[in-house]
N, CA, C and O of each residue as an XYZ file, in Angstrom:
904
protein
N    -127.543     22.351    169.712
C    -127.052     23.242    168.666
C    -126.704     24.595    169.273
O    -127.257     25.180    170.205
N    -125.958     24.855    168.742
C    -125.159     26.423    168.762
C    -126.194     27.419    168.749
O    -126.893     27.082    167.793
N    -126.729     28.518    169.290
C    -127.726     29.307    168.559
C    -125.921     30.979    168.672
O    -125.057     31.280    169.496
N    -126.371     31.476    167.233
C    -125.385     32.517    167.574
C    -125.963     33.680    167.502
O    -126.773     34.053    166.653
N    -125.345     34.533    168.831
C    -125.681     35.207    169.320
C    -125.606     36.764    168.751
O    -124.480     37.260    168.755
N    -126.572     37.484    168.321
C    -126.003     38.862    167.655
C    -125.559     39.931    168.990
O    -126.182     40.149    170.029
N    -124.327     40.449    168.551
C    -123.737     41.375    169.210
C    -124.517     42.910    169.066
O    -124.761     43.294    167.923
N    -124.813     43.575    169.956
C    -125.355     45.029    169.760
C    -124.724     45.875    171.124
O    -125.308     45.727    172.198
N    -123.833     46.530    171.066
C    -123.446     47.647    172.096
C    -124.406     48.557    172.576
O    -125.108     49.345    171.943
N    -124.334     48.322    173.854
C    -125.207     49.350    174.547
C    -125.760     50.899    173.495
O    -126.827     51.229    172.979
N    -124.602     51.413    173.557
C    -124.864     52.613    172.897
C    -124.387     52.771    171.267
O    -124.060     53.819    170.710
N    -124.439     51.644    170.782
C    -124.354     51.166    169.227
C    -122.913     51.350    168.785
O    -121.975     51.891    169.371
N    -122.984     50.730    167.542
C    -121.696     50.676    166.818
C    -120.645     52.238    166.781
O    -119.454     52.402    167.044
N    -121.652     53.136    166.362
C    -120.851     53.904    166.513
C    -120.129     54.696    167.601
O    -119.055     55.293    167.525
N    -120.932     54.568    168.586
C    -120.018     55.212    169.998
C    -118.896     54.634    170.469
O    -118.006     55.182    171.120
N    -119.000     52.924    169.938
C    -117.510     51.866    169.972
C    -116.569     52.536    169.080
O    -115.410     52.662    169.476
N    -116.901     52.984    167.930
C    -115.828     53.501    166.646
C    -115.403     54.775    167.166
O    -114.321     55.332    166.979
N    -116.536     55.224    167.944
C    -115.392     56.582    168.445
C    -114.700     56.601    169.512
O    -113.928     57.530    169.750
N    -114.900     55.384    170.474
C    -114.119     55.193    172.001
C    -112.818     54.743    170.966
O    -111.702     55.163    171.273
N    -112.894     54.301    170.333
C    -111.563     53.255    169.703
C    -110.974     54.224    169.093
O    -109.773     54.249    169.362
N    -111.367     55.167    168.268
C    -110.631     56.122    167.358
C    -110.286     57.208    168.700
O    -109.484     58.075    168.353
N    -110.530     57.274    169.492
C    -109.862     57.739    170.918
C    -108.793     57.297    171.498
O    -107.770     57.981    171.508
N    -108.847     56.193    172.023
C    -107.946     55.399    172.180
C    -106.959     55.587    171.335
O    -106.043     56.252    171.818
N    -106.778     55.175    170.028
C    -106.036     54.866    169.149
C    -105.231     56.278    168.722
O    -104.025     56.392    168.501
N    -106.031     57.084    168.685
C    -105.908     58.894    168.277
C    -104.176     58.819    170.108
O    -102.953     58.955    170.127
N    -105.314     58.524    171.219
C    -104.107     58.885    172.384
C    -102.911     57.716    172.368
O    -101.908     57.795    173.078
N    -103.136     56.803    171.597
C    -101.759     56.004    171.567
C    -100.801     56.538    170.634
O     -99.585     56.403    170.772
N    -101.545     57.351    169.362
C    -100.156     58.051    168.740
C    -100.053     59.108    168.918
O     -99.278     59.646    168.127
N    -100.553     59.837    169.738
C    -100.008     60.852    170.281
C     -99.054     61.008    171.550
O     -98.413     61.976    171.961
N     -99.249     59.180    172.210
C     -97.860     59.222    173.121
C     -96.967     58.719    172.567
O     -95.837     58.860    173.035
N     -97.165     58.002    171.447
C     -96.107     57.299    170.887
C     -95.495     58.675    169.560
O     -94.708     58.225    168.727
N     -95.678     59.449    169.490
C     -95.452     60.530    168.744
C     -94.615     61.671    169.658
O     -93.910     62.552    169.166
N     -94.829     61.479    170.982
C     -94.602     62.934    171.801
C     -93.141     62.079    172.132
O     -92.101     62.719    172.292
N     -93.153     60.815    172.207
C     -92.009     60.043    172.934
C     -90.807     60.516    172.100
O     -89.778     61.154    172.320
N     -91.497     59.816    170.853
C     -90.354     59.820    169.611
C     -89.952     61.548    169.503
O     -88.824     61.898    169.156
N     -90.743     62.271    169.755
C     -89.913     63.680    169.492
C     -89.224     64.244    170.953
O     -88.497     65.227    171.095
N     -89.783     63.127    172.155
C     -88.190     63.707    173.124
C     -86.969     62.850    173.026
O     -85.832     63.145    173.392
N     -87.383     61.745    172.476
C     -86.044     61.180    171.943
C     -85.449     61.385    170.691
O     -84.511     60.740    170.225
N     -86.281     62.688    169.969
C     -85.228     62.944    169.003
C     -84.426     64.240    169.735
O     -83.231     64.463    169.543
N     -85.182     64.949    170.493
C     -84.315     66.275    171.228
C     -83.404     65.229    171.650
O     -82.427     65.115    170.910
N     -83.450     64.504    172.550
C     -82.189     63.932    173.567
C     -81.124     63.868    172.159
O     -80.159     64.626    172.066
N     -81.404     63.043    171.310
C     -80.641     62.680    170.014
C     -79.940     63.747    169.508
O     -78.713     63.670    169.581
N     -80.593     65.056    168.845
C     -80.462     65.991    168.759
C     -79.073     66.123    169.501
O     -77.957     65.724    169.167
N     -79.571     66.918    170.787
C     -79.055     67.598    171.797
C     -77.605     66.510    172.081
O     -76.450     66.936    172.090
N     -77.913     65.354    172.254
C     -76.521     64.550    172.304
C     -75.556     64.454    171.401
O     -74.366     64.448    171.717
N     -76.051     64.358    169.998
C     -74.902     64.550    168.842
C     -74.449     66.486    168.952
O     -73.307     66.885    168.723
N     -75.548     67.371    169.315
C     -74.629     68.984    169.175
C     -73.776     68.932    170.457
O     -72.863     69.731    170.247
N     -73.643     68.478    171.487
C     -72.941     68.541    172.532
C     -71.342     67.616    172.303
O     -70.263     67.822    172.858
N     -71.743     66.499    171.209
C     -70.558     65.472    170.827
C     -69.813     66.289    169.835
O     -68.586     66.362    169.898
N     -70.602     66.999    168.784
C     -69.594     67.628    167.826
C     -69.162     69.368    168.309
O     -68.466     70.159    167.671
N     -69.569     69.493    169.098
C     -69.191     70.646    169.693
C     -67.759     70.349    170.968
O     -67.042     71.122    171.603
N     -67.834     69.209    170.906
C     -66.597     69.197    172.340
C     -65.654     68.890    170.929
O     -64.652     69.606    170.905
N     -65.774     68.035    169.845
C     -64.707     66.912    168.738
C     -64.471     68.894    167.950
O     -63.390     69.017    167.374
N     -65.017     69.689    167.953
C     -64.963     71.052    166.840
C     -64.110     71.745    167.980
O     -63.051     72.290    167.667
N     -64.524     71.740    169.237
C     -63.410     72.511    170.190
C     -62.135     72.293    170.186
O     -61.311     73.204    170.110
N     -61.738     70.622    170.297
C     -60.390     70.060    170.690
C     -59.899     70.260    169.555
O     -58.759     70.714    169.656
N     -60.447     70.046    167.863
C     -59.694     70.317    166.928
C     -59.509     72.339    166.468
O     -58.793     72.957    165.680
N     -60.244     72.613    167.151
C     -59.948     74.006    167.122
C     -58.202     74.485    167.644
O     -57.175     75.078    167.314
N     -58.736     73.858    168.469
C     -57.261     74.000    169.623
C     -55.836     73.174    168.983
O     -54.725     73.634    169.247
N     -55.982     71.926    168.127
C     -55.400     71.257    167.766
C     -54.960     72.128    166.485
O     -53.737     72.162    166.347
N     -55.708     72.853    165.501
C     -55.468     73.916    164.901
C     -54.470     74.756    164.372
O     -53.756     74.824    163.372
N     -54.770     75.607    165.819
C     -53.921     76.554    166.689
C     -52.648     75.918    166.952
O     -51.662     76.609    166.696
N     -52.476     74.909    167.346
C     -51.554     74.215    167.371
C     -50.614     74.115    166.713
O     -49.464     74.310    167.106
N     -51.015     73.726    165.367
C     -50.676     73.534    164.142
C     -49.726     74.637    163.094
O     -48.745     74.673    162.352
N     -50.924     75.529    163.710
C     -50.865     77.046    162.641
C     -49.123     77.874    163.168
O     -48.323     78.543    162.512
N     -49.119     77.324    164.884
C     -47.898     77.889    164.992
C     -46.532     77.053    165.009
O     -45.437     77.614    165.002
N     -46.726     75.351    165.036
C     -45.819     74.887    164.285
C     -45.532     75.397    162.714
O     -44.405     75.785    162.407
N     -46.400     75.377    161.942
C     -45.917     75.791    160.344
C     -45.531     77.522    160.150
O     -44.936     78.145    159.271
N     -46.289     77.971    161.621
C     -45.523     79.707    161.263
C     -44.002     79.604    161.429
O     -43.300     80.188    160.604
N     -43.218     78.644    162.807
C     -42.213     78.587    162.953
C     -41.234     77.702    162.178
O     -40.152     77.316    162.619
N     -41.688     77.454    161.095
C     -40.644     76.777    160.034
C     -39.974     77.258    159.511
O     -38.992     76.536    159.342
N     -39.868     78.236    159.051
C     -39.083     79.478    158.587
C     -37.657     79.552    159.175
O     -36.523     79.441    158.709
N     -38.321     79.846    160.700
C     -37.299     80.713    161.797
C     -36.167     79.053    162.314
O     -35.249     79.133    163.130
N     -36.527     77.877    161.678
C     -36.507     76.671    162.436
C     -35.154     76.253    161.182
O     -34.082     75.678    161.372
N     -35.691     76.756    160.040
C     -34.716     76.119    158.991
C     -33.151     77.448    159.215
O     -31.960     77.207    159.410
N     -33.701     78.457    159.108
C     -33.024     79.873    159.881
C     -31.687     79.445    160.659
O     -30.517     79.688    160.363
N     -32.313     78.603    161.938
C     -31.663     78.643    163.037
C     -30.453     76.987    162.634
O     -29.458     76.686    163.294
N     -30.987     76.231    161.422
C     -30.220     75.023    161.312
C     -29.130     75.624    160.367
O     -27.921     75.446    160.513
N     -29.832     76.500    159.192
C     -28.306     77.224    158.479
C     -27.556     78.359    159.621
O     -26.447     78.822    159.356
N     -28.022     78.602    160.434
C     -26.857     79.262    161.392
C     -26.023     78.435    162.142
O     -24.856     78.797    162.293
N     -26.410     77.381    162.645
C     -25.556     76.157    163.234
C     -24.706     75.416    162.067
O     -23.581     74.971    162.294
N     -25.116     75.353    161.241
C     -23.703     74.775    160.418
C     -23.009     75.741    159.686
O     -21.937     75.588    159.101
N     -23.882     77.018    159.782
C     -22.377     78.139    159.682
C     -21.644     78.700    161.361
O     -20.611     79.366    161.287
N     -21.975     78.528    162.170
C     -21.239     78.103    163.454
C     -20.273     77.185    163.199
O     -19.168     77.671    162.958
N     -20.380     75.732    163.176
C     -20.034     74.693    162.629
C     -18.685     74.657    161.724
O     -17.760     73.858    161.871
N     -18.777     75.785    160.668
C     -17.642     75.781    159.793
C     -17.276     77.064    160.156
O     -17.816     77.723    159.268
N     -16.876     77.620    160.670
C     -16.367     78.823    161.515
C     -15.758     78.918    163.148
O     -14.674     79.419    163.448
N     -16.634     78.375    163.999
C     -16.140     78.034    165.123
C     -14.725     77.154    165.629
O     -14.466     75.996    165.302
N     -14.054     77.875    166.350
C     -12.735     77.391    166.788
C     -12.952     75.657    167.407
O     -13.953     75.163    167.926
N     -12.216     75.310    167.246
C     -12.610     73.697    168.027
C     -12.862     73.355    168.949
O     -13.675     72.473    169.225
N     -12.043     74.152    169.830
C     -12.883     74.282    171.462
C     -14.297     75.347    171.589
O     -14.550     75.339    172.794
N     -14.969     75.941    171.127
C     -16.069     76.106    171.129
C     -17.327     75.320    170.907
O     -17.440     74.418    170.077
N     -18.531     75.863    171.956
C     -19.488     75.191    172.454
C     -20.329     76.318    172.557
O     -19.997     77.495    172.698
N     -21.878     75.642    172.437
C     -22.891     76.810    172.672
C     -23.956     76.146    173.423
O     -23.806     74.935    173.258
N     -24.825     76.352    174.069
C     -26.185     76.194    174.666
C     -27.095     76.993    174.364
O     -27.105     78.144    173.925
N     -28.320     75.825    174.812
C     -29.874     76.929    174.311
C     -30.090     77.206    172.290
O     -30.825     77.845    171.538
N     -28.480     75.894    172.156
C     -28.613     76.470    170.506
C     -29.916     76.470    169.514
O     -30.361     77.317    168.740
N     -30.286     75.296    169.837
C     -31.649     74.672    169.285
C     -32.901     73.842    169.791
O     -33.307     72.688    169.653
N     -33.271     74.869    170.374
C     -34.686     74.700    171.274
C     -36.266     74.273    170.432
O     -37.171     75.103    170.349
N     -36.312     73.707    170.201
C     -37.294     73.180    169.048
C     -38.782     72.969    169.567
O     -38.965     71.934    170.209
N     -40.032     73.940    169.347
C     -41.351     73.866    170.026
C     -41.781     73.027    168.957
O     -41.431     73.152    167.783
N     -42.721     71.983    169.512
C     -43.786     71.161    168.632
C     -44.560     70.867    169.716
O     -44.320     70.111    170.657
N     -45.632     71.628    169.457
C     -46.952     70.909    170.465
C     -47.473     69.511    170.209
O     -47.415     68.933    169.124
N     -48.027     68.999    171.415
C     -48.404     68.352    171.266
C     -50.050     68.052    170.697
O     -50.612     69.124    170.920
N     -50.824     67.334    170.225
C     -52.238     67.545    169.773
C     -53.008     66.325    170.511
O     -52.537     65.196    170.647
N     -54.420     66.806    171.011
C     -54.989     66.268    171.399
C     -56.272     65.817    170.695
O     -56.882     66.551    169.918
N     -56.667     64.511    171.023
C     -57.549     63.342    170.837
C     -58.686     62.937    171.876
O     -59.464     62.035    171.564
N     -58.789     63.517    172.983
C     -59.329     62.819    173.994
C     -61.239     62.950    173.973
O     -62.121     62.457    174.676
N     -61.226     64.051    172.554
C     -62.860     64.030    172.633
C     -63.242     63.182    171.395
O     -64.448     63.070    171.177
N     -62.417     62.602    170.596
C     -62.507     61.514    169.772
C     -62.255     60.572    170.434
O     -62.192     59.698    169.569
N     -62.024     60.009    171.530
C     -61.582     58.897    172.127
C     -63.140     58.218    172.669
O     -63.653     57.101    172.604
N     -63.627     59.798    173.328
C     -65.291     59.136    173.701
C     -66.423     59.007    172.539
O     -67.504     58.420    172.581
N     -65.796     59.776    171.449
C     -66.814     59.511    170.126
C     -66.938     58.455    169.902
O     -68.074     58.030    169.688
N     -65.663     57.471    169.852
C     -65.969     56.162    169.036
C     -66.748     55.553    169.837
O     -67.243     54.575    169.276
N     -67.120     55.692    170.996
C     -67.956     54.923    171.800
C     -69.050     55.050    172.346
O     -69.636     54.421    173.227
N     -69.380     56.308    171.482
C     -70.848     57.143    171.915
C     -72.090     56.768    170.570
O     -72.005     56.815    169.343
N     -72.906     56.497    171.261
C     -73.891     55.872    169.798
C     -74.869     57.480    169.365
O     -76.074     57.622    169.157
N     -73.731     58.494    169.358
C     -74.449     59.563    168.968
C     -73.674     59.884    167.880
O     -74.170     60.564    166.982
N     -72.200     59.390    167.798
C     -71.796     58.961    166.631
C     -72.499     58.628    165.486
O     -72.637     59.386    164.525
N     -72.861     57.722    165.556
C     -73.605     57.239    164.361
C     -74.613     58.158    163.901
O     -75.062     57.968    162.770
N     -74.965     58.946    164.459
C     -76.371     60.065    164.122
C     -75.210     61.426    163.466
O     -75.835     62.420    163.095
N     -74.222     61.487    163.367
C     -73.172     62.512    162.962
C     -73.050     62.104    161.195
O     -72.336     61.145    160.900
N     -73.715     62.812    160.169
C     -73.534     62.592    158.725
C     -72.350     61.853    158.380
O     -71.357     62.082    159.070
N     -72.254     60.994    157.434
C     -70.740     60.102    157.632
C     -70.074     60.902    156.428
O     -69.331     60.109    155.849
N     -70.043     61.950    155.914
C     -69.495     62.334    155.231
C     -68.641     63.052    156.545
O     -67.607     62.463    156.861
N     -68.984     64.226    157.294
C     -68.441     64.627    158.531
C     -67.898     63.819    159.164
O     -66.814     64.139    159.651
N     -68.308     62.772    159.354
C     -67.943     61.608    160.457
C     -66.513     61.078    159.829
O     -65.543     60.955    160.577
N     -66.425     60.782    158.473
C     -65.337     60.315    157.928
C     -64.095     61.297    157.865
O     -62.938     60.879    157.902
N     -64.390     62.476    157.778
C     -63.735     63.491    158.076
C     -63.114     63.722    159.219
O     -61.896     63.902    159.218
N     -63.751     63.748    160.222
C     -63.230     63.520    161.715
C     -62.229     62.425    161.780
O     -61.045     62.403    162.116
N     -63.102     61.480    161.337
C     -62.082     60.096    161.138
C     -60.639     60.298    160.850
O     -59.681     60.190    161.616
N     -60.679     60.644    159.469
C     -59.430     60.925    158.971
C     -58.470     61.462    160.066
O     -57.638     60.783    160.669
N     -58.745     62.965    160.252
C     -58.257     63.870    160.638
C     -57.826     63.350    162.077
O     -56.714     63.770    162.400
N     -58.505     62.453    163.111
C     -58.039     62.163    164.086
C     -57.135     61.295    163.946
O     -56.238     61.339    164.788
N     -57.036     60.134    162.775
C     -56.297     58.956    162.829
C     -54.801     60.039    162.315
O     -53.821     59.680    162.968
N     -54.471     61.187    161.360
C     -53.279     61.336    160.903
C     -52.607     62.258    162.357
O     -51.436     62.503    162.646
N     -53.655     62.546    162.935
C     -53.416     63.050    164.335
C     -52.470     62.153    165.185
O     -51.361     62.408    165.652
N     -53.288     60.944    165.254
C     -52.528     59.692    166.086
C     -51.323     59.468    165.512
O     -50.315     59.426    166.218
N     -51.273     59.318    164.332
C     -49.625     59.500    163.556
C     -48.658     60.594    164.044
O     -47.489     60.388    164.371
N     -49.103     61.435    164.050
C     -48.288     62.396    163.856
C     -47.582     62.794    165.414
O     -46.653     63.537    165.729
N     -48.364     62.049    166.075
C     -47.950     62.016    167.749
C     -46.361     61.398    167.314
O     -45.488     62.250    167.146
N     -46.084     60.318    167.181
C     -45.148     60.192    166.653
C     -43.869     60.496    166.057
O     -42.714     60.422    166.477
N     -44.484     60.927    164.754
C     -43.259     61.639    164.609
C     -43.133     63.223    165.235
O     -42.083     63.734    164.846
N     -43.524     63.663    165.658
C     -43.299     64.607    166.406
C     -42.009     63.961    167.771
O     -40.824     64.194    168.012
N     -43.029     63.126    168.340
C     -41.911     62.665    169.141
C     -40.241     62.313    168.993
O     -39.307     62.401    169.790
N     -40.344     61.869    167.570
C     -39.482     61.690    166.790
C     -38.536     62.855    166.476
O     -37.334     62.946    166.728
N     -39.445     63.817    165.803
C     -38.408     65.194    166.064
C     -38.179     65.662    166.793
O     -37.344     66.553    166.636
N     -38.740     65.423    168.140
C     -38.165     65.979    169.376
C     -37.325     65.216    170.053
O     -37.290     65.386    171.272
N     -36.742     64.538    169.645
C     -35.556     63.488    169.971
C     -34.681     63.683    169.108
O     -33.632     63.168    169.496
N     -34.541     64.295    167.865
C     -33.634     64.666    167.163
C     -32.708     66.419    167.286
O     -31.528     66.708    167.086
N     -33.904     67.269    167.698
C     -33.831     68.488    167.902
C     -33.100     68.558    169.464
O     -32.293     69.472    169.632
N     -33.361     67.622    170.602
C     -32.711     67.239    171.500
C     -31.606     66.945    171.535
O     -30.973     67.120    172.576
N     -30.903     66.300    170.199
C     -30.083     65.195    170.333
C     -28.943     66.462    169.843
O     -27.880     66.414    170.462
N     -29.079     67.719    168.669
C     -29.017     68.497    168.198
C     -28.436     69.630    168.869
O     -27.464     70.180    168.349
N     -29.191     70.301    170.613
C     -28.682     70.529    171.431
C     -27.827     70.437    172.240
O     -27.148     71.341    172.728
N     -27.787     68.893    172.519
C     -26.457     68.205    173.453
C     -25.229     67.901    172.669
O     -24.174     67.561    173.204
N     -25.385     68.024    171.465
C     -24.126     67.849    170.616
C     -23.797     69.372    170.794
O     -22.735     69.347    171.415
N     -24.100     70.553    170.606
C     -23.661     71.686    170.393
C     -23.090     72.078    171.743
O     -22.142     72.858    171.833
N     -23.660     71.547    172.750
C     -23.222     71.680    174.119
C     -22.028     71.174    174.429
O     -21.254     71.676    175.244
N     -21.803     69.981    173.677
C     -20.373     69.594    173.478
C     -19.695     69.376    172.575
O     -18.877     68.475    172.392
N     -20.135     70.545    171.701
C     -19.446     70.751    170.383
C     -18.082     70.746    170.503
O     -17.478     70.305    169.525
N     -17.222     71.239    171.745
C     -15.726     70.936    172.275
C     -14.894     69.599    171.788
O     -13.750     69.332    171.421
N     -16.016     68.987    171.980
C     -15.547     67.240    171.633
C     -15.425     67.000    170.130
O     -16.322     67.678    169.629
N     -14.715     66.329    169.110
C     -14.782     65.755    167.930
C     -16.086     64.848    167.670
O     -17.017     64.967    166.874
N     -15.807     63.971    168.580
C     -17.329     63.124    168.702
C     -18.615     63.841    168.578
O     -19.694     63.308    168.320
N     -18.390     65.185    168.799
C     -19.841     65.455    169.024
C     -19.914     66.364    167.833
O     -21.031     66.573    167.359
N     -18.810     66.961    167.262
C     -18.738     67.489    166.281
C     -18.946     66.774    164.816
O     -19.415     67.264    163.788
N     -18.540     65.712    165.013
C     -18.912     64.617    163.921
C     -20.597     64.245    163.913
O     -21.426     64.192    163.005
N     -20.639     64.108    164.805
C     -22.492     64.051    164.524
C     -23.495     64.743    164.345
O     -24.669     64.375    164.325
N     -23.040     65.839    164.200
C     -23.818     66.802    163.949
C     -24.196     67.331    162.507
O     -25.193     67.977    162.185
N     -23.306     66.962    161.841
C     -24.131     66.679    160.255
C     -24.945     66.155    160.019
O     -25.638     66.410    159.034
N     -25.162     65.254    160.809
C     -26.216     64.134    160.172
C     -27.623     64.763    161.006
O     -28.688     64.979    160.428
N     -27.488     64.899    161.833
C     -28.202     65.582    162.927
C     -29.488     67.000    162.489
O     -30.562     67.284    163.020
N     -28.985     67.420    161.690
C     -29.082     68.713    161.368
C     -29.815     68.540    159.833
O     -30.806     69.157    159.443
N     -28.886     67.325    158.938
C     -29.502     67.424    157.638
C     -31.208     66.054    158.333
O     -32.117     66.008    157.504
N     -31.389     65.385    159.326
C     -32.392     64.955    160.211
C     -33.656     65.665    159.903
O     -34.659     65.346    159.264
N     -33.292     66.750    160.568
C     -33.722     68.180    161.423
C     -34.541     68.639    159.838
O     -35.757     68.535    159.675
N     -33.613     69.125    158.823
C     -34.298     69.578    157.743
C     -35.229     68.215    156.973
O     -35.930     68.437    155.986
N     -35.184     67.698    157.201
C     -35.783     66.386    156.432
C     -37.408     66.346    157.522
O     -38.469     66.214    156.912
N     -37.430     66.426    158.558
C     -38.025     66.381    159.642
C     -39.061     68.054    159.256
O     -40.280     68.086    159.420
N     -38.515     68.875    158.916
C     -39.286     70.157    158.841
C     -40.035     69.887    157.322
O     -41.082     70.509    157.138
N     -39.577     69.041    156.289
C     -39.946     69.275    154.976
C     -41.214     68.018    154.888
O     -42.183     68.193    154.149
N     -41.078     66.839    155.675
C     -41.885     65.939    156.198
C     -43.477     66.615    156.568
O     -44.550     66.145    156.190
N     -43.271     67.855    157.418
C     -44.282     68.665    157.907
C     -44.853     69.211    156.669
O     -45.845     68.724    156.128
N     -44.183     70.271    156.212
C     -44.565     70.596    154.802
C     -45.454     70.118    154.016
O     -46.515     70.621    153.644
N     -44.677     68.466    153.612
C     -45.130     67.831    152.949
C     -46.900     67.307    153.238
O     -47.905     67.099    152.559
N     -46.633     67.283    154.166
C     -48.346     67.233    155.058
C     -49.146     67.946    155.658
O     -50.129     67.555    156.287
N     -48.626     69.526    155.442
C     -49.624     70.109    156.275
C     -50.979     70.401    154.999
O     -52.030     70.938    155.348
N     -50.827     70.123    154.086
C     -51.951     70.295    153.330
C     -53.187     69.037    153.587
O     -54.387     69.249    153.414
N     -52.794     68.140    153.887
C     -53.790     66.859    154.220
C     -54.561     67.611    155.772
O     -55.769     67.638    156.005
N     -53.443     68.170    156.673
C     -54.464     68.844    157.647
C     -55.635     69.889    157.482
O     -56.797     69.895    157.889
N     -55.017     70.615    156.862
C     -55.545     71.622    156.710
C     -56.675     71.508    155.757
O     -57.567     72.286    156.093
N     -56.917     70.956    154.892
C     -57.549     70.453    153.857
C     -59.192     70.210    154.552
O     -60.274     70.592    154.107
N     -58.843     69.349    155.923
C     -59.673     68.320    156.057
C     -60.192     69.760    157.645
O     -61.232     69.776    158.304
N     -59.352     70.428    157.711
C     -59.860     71.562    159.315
C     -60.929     72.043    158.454
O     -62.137     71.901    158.644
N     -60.174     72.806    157.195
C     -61.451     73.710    156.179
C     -62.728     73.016    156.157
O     -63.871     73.442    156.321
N     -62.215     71.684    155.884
C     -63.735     71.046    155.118
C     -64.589     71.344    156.456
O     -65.368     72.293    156.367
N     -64.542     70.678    157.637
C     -65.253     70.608    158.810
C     -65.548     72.526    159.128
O     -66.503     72.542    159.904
N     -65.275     73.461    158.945
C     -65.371     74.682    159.148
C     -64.189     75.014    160.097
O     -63.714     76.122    159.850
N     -63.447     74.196    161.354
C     -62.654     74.226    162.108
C     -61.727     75.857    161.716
O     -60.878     75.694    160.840
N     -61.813     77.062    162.174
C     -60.585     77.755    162.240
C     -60.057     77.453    163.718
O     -60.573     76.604    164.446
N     -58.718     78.433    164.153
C     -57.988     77.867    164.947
C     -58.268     79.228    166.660
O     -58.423     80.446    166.564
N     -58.243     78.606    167.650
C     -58.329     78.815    168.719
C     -57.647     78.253    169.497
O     -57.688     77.115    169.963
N     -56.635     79.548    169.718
C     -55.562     79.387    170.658
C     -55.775     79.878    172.363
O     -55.001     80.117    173.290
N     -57.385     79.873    172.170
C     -57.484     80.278    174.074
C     -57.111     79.438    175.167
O     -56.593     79.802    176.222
N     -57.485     78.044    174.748
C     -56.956     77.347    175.824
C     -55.225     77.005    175.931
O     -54.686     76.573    176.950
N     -54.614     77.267    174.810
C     -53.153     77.139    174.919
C     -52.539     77.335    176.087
O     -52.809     78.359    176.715
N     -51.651     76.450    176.576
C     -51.537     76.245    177.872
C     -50.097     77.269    178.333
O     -50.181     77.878    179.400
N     -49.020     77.390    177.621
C     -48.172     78.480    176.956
C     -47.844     79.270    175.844
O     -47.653     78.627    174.812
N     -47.725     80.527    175.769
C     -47.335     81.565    174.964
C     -46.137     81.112    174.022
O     -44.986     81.142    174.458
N     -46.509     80.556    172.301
C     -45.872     79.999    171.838
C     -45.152     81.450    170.806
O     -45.882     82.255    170.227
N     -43.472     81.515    170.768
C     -43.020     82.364    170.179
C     -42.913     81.503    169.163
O     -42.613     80.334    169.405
N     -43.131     81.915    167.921
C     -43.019     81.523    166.670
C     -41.884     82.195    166.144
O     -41.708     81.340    165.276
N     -41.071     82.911    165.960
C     -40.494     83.296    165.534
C     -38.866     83.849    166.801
O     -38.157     84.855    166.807
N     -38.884     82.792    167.538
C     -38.189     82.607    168.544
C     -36.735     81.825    168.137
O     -35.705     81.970    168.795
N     -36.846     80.971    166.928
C     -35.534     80.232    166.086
C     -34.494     81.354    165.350
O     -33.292     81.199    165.132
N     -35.517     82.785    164.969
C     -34.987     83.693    164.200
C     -33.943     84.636    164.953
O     -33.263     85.525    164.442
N     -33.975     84.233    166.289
C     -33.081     85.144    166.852
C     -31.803     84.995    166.540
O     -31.589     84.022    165.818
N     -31.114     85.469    166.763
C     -28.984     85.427    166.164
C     -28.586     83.922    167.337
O     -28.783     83.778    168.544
N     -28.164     83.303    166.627
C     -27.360     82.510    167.679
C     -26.562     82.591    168.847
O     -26.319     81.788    169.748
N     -26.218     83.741    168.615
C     -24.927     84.460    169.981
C     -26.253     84.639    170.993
O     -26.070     84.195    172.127
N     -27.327     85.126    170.772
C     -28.537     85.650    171.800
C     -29.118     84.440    172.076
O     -29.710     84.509    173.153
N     -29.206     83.297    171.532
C     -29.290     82.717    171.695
C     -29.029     81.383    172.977
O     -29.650     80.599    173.694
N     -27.453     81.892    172.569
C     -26.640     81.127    173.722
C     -26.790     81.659    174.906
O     -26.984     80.973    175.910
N     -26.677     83.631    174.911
C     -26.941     83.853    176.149
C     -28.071     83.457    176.979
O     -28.017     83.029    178.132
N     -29.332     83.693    176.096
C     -30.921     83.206    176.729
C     -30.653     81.474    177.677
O     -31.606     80.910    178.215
């Protein structure tokens, strides 16, 4: 037969309850100290992610702010070309007529967001915001490109405005051009909308050239000479 054996600790029950509530006391206190340097790292990794995504759209901004200052001077410079246009002798030609700035906007610190799992720790109300704002970004690469192939196309006709051919296309060219500026218009409130919400104002330090905004407003004759 079995005889069972009573258990008694050297130094009794209770000096076991307090080695153990020791133990147990130093396991959550490493498992407590862990979790709060992996919330700094966490922390510290999402302010370093939305601080590079708040820079580039800062700059992207700026960007912005002086495409829509130069709309003015842009529509300006298209009613002076088609009053050129209906005035100018037939052998006349101009250069430098219509020089058209549209920056380009950059994406490249949203490019490492989507793939950073510090993302996900970024509020998705913000996060969706970013979202937005980068995807009409990726659009707008586009048509930008788009108007800068028209505003191009706009130039080399006036350059050989001499020609009929080139004089004939330039209506269409031009009413493009205004359709292309009112397009902007039509959307700069979805940008801007969504810079405010995020706090984003605009910072033009890193701008890589000195953008004249009001560089379309000059007379056309000064124009040609420049």
């Amino acid at each position: 037969m079995f005889r069972l054996l009573k258990l008694k600790p050297p130094h009794g029950w209770n000096a076991v309850a307090w080695e153990l509530g020791i133990v147990t006391l130093g396991v959550l206190i490493a498992l407590g100290a862990q979790q709060l340097v992996e919330g700094i790292h966490k922390r510290n990794d999402v302010a370093q992610l939305t601080a590079a995504l708040r820079a580039e759209l800062a700059d992207d901004r700026s960007r912005w702010e002086h495409i829509r200052a130069s709309d003015p001077c842009t529509l300006q410079r298209l009613d002076a070309i088609e009053q050129w246009l209906a005035t100018a002798p037939p052998k006349a030609k101009l250069s430098n007529s219509f020089r058209l700035f549209l920056w380009n906007m950059h994406s490249s610190a949203w490019d490492l967001a989507k793939t950073s799992p510090a993302t996900a720790d970024i509020p998705l109300r913000e996060r969706l915001t970013y979202a937005s704002l980068y995807g009409a970004i990726d659009n707008w690469r586009l048509f930008i490109d788009e108007e800068n192939k028209n505003a191009r196309a706009i130039g080399t006709m006036m350059l050989t405005a001499d020609r009929p051919e080139s004089r004939a296309q330039l209506p269409a060219l031009i009413a493009q051009a205004r359709i292309f500026v009112q397009r902007r218009k039509f959307n700069y409130e979805y940008f801007f909308t969504r810079f405010d919400r995020l706090g984003i104002a605009p910072d033009d330090r890193e701008l890589t050239v000195v953008a004249n905004d009001r560089r379309l407003c000059e007379p056309l004759a000064d124009a040609a000479r420049g």
